[in-house]
N, C-alpha and C positions, 0 to 999 in steps of 0.2 A: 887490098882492103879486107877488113874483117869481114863477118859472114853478116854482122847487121848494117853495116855501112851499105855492102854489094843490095839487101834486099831494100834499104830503105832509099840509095842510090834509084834502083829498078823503078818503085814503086813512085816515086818522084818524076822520073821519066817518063813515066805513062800518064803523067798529069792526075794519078787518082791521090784520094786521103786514105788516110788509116782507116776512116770508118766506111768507105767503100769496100777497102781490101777485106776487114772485117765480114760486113756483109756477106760477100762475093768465098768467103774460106768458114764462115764458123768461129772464129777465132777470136776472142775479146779482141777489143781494143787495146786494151792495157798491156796484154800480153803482145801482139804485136809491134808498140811502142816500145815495151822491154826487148823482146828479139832483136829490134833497131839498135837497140844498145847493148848489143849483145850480154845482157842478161836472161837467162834463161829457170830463175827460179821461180818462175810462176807457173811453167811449163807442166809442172808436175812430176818430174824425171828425167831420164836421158830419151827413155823410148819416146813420150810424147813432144819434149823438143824434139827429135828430128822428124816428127809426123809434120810438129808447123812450119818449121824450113822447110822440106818437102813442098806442103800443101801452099805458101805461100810463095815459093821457088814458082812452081808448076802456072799460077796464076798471073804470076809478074815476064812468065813468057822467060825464066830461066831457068837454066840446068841446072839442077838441083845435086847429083852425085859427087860434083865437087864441094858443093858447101858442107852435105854431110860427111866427105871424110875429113874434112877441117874440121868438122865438130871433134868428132871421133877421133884425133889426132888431139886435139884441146881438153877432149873431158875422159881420158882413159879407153879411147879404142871403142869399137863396135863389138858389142856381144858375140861370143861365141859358138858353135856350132855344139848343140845338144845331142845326142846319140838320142835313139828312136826309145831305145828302153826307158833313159833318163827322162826323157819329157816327159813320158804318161805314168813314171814311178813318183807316187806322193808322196810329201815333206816327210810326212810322219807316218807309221806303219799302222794299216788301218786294223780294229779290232774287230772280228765278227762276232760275234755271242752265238754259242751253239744252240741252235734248235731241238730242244728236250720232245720227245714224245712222251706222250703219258703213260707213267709207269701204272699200266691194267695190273701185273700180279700183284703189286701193292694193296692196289683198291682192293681188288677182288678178298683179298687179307685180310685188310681190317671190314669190310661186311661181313664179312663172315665170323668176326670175333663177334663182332656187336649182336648177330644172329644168335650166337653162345649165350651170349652175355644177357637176353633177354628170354631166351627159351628158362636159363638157370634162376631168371626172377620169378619167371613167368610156374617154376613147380614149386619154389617157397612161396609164393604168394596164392598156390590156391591153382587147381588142373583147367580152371574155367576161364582162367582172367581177372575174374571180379575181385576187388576189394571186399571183404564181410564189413556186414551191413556192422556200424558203430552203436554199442549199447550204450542206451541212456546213463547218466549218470549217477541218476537216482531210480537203476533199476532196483537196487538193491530194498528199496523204498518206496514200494508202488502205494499210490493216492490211493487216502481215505473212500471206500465208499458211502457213499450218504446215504444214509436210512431217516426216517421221519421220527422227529422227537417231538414229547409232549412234556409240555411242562409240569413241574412236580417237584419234589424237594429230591437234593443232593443230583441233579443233572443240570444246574444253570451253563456250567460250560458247557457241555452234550448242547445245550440248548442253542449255545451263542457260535457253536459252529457246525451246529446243524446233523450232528452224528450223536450212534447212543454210546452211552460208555464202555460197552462191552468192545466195539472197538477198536479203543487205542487201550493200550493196555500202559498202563502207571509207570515211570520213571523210576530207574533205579538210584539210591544212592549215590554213585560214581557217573551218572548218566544226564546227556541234558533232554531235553525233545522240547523242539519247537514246532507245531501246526498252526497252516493258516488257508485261511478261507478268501478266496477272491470275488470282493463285490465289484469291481470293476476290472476291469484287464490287465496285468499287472505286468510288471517284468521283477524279478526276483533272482540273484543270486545267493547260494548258501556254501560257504568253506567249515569243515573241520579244523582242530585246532595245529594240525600242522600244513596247513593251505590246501587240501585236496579241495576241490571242487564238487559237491556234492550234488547240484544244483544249479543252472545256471540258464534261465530259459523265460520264454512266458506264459502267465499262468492267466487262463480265458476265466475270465466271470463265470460266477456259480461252480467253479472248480476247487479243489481242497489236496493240501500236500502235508506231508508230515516228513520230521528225519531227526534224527539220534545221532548221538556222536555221546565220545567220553571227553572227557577235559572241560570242550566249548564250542560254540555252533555259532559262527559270524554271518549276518544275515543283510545283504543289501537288498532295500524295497526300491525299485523304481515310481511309484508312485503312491506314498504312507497313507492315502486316504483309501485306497482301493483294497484292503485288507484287512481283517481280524485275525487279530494275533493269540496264542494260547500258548502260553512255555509254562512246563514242567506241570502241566496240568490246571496252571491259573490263567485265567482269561483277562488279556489284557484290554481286547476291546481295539480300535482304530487308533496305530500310533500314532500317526502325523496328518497334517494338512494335507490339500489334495495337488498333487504334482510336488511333493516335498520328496526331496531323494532322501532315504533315512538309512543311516551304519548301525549297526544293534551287536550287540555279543553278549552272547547266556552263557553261564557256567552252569552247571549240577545244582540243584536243592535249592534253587532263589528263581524265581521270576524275573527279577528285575536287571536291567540291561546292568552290566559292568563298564 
């Protein structure tokens, strides 16, 4: 008899079922119904078919070394004997990644350039550290001071911006000058006619600024109610409404915006 016939023979003989034997081994049902029939692909292998012949062998009260070398004779022989090296040498050779220690001369290398490298900012820029302090824009141009005018003939501008005429002193022909008086707080940018920035800040109430340029003098008010304006020595008086952002630009010998 085949090796499923003798177990299911056995197991017949002992009056039990498949699903006792089951029980009693661990072993599906199914898979022990297949073993009966000697099929053995549910098994999972050769190794775990002869684990359940064995284990079902052992339970049915039969010897079991003969069914496994029928097996073993039926599905290519029992495995062969491994050498001691072979079993604990793995499939594929395994990689270690080398443990770097930290290269310190390196480090130590580059602090030390950067130590260089800041000591040599550190004598172009000044023995102390500091930045120098940044000069205004319109130092070149320091604010009108305000002297008390009275009125009278040939001083109505003097009047309307509150200084005497001696000093600002008269515009030249190739020259523009714009002054302005702050009644309320202002903010004011002023460019020359190649974009420098002459100006650019905010001008506190009852404050007064003047500037000069040749060409033309570009003048943004942030708020055209808060200021008295005066170019080229004519009083223009409050350009705009109040919170009106206003662009302006004077040339030489005219008052009046371009």
């Amino acid at each position: 008899m085949s090796i499923g016939e003798t177990l299911g023979q056995a197991r017949r003989d002992s009056g039990l079922t498949v699903k006792q034997v089951s029980e009693r081994t661990r072993i599906r049902e199914t898979v022990i119904r297949r073993i009966e029939q000697d099929d053995y692909s549910l098994c999972g292998g050769n190794f775990y078919a002869r684990g359940h012949i064995r284990s079902i062998a052992r339970m049915l009260d039969v010897d079991p070394d003969p069914l496994i070398r029928e097996y073993d004779e039926s599905h290519g022989g029992a495995p062969g004997a491994l050498a001691i090296a072979t079993a604990f040498e793995p499939e594929q050779p395994l990689k270690f990644r080398e443990r770097r220690t930290p290269n310190w001369s390196a480090a130590m290398a580059v602090t030390l350039v950067l130590v260089m490298v800041y000591g040599v900012f550190q004598v172009f820029n000044g023995e102390d550290g500091r930045t120098p302090a940044p000069v205004a824009e319109n130092s070149a141009t320091p604010a009108i001071t305000a002297a008390p005018a009275t009125a009278g003939p040939g001083n109505g501008d003097a009047h309307a911006l509150g200084e005497g005429p001696e000093a600002r002193p008269p515009a030249g022909a190739d020259e523009v000058v714009v002054a302005m008086k702050a009644t309320q707080q202002c903010w004011v940018n002023v460019r020359d006619a190649a974009g420098k920035v002459l100006f650019s800040a905010m001008i506190p109430k009852g404050q007064q600024r003047e500037w000069r340029a040749d060409k033309r003098l570009r003048v943004l008010i942030g708020n055209a109610a808060g200021v008295v304006l005066t170019v080229n020595g004519k009083e223009l008086g409050v350009p705009g409404e109040d919170g009106q952002v206003l662009r302006l630009t004077f040339v030489p010998g005219s008052s009046d915006p371009v």
